[in-house]
N, C-alpha and C positions, 0 to 999 in steps of 0.2 A: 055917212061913214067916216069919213076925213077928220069929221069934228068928234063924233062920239068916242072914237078908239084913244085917245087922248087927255079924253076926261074921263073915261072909264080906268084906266090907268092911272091917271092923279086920282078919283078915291079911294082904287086901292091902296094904294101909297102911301093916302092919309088915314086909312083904316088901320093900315099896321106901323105903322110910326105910331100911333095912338096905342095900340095894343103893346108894342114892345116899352112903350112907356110906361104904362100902367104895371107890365109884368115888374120892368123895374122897380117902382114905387112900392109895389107888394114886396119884393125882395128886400128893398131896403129898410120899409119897415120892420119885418120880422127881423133883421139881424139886429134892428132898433133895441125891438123887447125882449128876444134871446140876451143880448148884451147886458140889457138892465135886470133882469131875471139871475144873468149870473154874478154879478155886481152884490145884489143882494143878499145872495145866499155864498159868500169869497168863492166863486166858480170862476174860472175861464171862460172868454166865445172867444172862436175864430169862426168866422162867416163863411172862409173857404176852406174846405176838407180835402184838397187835393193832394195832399200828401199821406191819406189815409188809402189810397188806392193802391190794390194788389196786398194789403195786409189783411183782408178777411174772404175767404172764402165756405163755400157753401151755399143755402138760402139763407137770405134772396138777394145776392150778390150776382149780379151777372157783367163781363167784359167792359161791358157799355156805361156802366152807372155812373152815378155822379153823388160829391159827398156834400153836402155843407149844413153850417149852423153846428160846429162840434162847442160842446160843453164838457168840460172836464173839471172834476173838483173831488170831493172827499164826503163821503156820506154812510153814517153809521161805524166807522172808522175803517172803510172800505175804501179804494182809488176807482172812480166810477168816470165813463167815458161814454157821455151819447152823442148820437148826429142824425140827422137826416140822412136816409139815402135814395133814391128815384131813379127810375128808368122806362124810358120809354119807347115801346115796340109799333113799327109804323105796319099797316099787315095790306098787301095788294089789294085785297078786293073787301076791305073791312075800314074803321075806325083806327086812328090814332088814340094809343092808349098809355097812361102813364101812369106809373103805381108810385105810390109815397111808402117808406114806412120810419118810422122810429125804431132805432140800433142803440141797445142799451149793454155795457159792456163794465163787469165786475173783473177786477185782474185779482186772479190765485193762484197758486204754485203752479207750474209745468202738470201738466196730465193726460191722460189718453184722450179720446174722441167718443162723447157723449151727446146725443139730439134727442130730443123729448119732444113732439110735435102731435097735434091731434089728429085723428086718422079721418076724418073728414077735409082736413088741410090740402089742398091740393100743393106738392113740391117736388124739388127736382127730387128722382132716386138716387140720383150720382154724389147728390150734397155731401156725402162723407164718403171719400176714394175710398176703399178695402176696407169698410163699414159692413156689417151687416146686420136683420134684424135680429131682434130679442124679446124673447116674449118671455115674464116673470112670473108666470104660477098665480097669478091675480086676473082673475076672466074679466073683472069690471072694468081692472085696470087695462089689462090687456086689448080690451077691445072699444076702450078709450082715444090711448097714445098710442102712436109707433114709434118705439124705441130703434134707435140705431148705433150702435159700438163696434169699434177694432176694439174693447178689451171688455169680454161679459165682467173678470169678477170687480172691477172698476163700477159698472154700471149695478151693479146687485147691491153693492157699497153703497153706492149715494142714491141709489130707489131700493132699500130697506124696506119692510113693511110698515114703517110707522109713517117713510116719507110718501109710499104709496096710499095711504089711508087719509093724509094730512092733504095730499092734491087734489084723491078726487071730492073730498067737501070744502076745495077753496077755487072759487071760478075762476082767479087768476091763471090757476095752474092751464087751464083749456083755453086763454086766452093769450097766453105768452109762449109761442114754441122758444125753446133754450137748447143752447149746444156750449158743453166745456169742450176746449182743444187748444194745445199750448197751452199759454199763461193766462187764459179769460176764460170765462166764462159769459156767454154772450144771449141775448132776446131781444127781440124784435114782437112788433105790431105792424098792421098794416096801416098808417095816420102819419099826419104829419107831424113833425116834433113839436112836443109842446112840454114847457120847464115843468112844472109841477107835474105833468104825466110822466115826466122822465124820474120824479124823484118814488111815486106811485111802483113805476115799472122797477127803477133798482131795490126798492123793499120788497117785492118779492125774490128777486134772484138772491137780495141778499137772505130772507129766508129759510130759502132753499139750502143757501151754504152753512146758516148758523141749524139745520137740520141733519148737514152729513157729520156724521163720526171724525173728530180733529186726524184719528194716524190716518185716514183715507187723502185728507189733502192736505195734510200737514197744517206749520204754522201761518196766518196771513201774512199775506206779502203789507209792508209800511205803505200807506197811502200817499204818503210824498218821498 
C-alpha cells in the first residue's frame, strides 16, 4: 500500500500532463490552419474570442461558453464574422458533455427579432425575450420551422411566399437555424469550425438576404 498509492498517483499525473498536452497541440494546430485559411482568402484569425462574450445572445449561447478561432473578412460584398463556440455541461449522475458549434454571422441594418429554426431542433424557448410564435399560412412550411418574432409584419416581409417556397426545396434552409436581431443576422451548426464550411454557411445567410425585398432592410451596411 505504502508503495502503490504513490505510483498510482504518478500515472495519473503522467496521463494528464500527456492529455493536457496533446489538447494543447490540437489547439494550436487548428489556430495553425484557421490562420492560413484566412491568410488565403484576405480574412482575419484571432484564436481567442473572449471579447466576443456577452454580445450574442439566444441559442446556443449559454453564461458559461467559450469563443475562439473568430474569422472575419468580406464575402459577396457582405462583412461576415464566424467563430467557434462550445460549452460544456458536467451532469451528477451522467457524462460530461461538450457541444461545438460553428456561429456565422452577416451584419445588416438594425432590425427586429427574427429565429427560423426547425421544429424537430431541440432549443431553449426563452432564446428570444418577448418573442413569440408565428405561424404563416404555409402547412409545409409551418409544420417544418418554428418561427419566432417580436414583430410579425417584419417576419412575413423576409418569409414572403417565394422565400418560403425557396427553403423548403433547399436542405440548407433545415440545416442552418438563423436569427436577425440588431445589426446581424446570425446561423449557427452544430460542428466544429471549419473555413470553407464557414464560407458554404455564409452563402446561404447571404441568400437569404439577396431574397428579402431591399425597403424591408434597407441598404447593405459597407463591409469594411
Amino acid at each position: 500500500m505504502e508503495i502503490f498509492v504513490p505510483v498510482s498517483v504518478s500515472v495519473v499525473g503522467i496521463l494528464a500532463a500527456a492529455v493536457l498536452a496533446l489538447i494543447g497541440y490540437r489547439r494550436r494546430r487548428r489556430a495553425k490552419e484557421n490562420g492560413a485559411w484566412a491568410r488565403r482568402h484576405g480574412w482575419t484569425h484571432t484564436k481567442d474570442g473572449s471579447h466576443l462574450r456577452g454580445r450574442f445572445r439566444g441559442t446556443p449561447f449559454v453564461r458559461w461558453g467559450k469563443y475562439r478561432y473568430v474569422l472575419a473578412g468580406e464575402h459577396r460584398g457582405r462583412a461576415v464574422l464566424a467563430f467557434e463556440y462550445r460549452y460544456t455541461k458536467i451532469y451528477i449522475h451522467g457524462p460530461i458533455e461538450t457541444r461545438y458549434f460553428q456561429v456565422v454571422t452577416v451584419r445588416v441594418p438594425r432590425c427586429p427579432r427574427l429565429e427560423v429554426i426547425r421544429q424537430d431542433f431541440v432549443h431553449k424557448l426563452f432564446s428570444l425575450f418577448g418573442a413569440h410564435d408565428l405561424r404563416l399560412g404555409n402547412e409545409e412550411f409551418d409544420n417544418a420551422v418554428r418561427v419566432r418574432t417580436d414583430h410579425d409584419g417584419f417576419a412575413r416581409q423576409v418569409l414572403h411566399p417565394e422565400t418560403m417556397r425557396w427553403m423548403l426545396s433547399d436542405p440548407r434552409a433545415l440545416e442552418v437555424p438563423f436569427r436577425f436581431g440588431g445589426d446581424i443576422l446570425l446561423g449557427w451548426r452544430e460542428m466544429r469550425l471549419e473555413g470553407d464550411e464557414v464560407l458554404e454557411h455564409a452563402d446561404f445567410l447571404i441568400d437569404l438576404l439577396d431574397r428579402t425585398p431591399r425597403h424591408v432592410l434597407g441598404d447593405v451596411p459597407p463591409a469594411r
